[in-house]
DODOPA-308651 format. One line per field, with one value per atom (N, C-alpha, C, CB): x negated, y, z negated. Coordinates in steps of 0.2 Angstrom, whole numbers, plus 5000, padded with zeros to 4 digits. Atoms other than C-alpha are relative to their C-alpha. Glycine has a CB too. Layout:
# residues N
X	[X_...] .
Y	[Y_...] .
Z	[Z_...] .
END
This chain:
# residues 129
X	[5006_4805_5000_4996_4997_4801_4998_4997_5001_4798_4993_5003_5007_4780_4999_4992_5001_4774_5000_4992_5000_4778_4993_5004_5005_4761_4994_4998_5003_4756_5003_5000_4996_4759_5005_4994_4996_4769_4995_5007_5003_4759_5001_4994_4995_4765_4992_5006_5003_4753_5002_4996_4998_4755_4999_4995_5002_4756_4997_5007_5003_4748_5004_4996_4995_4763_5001_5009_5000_4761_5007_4997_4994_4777_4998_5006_4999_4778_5002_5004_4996_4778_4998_4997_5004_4776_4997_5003_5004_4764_4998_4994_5003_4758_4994_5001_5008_4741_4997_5002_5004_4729_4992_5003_5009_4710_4996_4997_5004_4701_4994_5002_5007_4682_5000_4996_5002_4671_4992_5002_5007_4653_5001_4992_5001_4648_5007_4991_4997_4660_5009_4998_4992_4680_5003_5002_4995_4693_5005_5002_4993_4709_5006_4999_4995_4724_5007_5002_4995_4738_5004_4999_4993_4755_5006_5005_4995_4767_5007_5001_4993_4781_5005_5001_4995_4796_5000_5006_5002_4790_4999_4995_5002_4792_4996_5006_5006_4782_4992_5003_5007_4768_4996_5003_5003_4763_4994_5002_5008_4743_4999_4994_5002_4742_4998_5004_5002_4743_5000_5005_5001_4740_4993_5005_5004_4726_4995_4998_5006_4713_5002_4999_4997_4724_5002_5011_5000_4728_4994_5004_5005_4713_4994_4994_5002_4706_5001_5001_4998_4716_4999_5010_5001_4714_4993_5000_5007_4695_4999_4996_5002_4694_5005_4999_4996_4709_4998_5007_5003_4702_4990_5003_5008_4684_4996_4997_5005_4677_4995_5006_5007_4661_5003_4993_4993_4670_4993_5004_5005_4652_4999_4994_5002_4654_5010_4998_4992_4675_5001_5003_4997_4684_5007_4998_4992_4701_5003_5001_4997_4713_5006_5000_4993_4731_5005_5004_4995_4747_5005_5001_4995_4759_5004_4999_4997_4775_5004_5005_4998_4779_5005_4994_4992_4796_4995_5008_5003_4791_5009_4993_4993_4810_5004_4999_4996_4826_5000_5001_4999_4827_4993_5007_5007_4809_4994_4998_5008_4795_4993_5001_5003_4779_4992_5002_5006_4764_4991_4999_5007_4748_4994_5002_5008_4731_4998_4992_5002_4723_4995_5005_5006_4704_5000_4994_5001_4700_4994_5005_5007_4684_5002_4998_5001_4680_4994_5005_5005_4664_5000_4998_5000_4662_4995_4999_5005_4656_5003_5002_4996_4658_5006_5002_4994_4676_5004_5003_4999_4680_5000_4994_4999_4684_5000_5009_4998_4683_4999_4995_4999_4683_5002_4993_4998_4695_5004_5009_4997_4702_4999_4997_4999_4707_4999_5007_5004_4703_5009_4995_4997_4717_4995_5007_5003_4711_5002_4999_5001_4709_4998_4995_5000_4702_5002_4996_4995_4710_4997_5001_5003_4697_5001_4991_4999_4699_5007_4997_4992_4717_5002_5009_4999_4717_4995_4998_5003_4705_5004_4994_4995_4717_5005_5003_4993_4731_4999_5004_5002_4723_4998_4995_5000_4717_5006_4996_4994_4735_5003_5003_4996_4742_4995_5001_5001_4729_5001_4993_5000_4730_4995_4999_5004_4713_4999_4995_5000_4716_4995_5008_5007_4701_5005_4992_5001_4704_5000_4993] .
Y	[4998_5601_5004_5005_4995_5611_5006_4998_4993_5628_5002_5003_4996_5637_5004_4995_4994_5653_5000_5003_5003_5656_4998_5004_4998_5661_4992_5006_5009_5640_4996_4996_5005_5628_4995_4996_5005_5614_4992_5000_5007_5596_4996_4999_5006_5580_4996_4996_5007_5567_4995_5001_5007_5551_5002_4993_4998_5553_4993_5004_5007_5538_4996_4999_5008_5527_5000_4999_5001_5530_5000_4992_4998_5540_5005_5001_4994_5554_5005_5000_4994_5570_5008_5000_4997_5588_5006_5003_4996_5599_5008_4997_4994_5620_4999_5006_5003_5619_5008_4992_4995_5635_4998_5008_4999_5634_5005_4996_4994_5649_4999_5005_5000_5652_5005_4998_4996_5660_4999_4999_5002_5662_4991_5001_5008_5643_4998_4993_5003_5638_4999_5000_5001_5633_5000_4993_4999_5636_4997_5009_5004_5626_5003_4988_4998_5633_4994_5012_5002_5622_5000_4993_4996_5622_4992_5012_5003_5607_5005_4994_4998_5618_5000_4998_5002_5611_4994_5003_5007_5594_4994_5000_5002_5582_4994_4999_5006_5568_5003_4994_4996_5580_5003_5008_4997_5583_5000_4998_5000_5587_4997_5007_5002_5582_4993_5002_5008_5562_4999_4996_5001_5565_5002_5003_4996_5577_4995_5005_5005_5562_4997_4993_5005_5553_5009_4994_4994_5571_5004_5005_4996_5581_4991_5013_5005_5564_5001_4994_5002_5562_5008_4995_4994_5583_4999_5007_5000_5580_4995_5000_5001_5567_5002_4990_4999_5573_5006_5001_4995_5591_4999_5006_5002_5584_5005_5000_4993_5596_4994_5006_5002_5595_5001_5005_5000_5590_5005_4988_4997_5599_5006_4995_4995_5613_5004_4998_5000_5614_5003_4992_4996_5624_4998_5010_5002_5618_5005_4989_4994_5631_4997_5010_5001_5625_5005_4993_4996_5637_4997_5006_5004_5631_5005_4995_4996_5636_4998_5002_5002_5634_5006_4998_4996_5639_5003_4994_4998_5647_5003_5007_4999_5646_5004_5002_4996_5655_5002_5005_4997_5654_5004_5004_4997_5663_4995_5001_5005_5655_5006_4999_4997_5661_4995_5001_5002_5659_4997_5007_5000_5651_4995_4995_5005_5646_4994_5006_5006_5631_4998_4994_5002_5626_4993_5002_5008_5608_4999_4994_5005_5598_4996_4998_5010_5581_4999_4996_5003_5573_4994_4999_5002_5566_4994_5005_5007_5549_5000_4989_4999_5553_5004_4992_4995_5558_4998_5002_5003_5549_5006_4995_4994_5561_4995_5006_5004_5555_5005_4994_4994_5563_5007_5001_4993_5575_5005_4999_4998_5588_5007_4998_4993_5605_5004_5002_4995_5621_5008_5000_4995_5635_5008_5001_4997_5651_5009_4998_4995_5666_5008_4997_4993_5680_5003_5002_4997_5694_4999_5007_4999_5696_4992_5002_5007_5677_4998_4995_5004_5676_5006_5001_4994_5694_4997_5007_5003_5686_4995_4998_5005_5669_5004_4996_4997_5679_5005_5003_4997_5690_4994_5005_5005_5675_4996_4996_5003_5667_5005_4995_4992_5685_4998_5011_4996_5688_4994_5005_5004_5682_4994_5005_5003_5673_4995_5003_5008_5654_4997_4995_5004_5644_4995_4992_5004_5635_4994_5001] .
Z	[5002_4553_4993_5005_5008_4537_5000_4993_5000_4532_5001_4993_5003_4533_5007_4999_4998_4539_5008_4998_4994_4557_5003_5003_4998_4559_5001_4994_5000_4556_5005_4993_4995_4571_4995_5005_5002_4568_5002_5004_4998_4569_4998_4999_5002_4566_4998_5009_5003_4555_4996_4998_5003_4546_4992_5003_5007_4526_4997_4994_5000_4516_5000_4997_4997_4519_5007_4996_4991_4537_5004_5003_4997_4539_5002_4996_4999_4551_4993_5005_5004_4543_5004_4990_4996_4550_4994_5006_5005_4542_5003_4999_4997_4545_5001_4997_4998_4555_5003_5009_4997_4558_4998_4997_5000_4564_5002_5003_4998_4564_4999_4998_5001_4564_4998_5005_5003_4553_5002_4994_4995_4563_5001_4995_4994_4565_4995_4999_5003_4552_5000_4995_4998_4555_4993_5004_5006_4542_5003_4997_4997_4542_4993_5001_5006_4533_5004_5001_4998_4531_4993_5003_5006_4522_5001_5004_4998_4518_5001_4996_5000_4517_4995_5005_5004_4510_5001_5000_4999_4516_4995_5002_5007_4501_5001_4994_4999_4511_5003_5006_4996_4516_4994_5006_5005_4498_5000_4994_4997_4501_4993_5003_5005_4481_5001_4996_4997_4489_5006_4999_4993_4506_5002_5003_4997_4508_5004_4995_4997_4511_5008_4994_4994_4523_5008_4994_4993_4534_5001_4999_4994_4537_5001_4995_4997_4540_5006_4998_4992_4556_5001_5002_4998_4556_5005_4993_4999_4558_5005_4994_4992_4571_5006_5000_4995_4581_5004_4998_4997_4583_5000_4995_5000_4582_4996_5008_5005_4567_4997_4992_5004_4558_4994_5001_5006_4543_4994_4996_5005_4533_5004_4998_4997_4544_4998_5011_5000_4540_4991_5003_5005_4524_5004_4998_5000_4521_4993_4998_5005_4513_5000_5002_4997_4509_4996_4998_5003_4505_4999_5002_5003_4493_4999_4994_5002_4490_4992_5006_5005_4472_4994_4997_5005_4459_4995_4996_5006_4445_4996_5001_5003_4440_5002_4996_4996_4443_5009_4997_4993_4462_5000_5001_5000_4462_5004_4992_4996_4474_4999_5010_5001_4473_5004_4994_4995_4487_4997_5005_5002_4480_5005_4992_4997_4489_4996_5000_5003_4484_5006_4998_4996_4490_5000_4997_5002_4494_5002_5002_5003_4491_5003_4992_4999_4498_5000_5007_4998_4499_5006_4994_4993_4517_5000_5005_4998_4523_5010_4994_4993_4542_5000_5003_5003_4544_4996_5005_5007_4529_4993_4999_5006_4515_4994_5001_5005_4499_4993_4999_5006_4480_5001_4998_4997_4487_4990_5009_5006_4473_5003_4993_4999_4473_4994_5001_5000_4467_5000_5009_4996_4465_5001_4996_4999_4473_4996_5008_5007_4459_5001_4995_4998_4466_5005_4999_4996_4474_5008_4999_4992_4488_5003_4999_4997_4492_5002_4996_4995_4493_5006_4992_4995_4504_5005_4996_4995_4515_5004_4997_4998_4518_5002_4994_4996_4520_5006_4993_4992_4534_5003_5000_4997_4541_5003_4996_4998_4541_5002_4996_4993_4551_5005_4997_4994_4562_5006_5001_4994_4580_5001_5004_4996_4582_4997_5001_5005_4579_5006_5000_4994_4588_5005_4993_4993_4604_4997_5005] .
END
């Protein structure tokens, strides 16, 4: 498996060449609406930059979400040289046809309050059922 926060399960999905890969998986709720924080890790077939359509696809019919009821947050771990990593959020967008995602693209996430929000979200205990 690969590296990410302990605090993210581990889930096994298909990338778009329809290789296993495993990925970090947290669904928590926000009143009606579900947040999904995920994280390839150190996964170099799990990159959401060419995958993301092809996984919370199978996220959204496997956990049965309301994909226009659903916020998708991923945490990347990116170098910024000499041995240095450095934790960045990133929002994603898709426009939906059923549970069809399409015109997905990201977003990185900029302000503080929004990355302080995610990142209590990925500590605290309460992940949705």
């Amino acid at each position: 498996m690969t590296e990410f926060p302990a605090s993210l399960s581990p889930v096994q999905l298909h990338n778009r060449m329809n290789r296993p890969v495993w990925i970090g998986f947290k669904l928590t709720r926000r009143g009606k609406r579900q947040l999904v924080l995920l994280s390839a890790g150190s996964e170099s077939g799990a990159q959401f930059t060419k995958n993301f359509a092809t996984f919370v696809g199978q996220i959204v019919r496997e956990f049965k979400l309301d994909p226009e009821q659903t916020d998708f947050a991923e945490l990347r771990f990116e170098s910024t040289g000499s041995e240095t990593v450095q934790q960045n959020w990133y929002r994603w967008y898709a426009q939906w046809v059923g549970t069809a995602p399409m015109e997905c693209k990201a977003e990185p996430v900029t302000s503080d309050s929004a990355r302080g929000y995610l990142d209590e979200a990925l500590t605290s205990n309460s992940a949705a059922a």
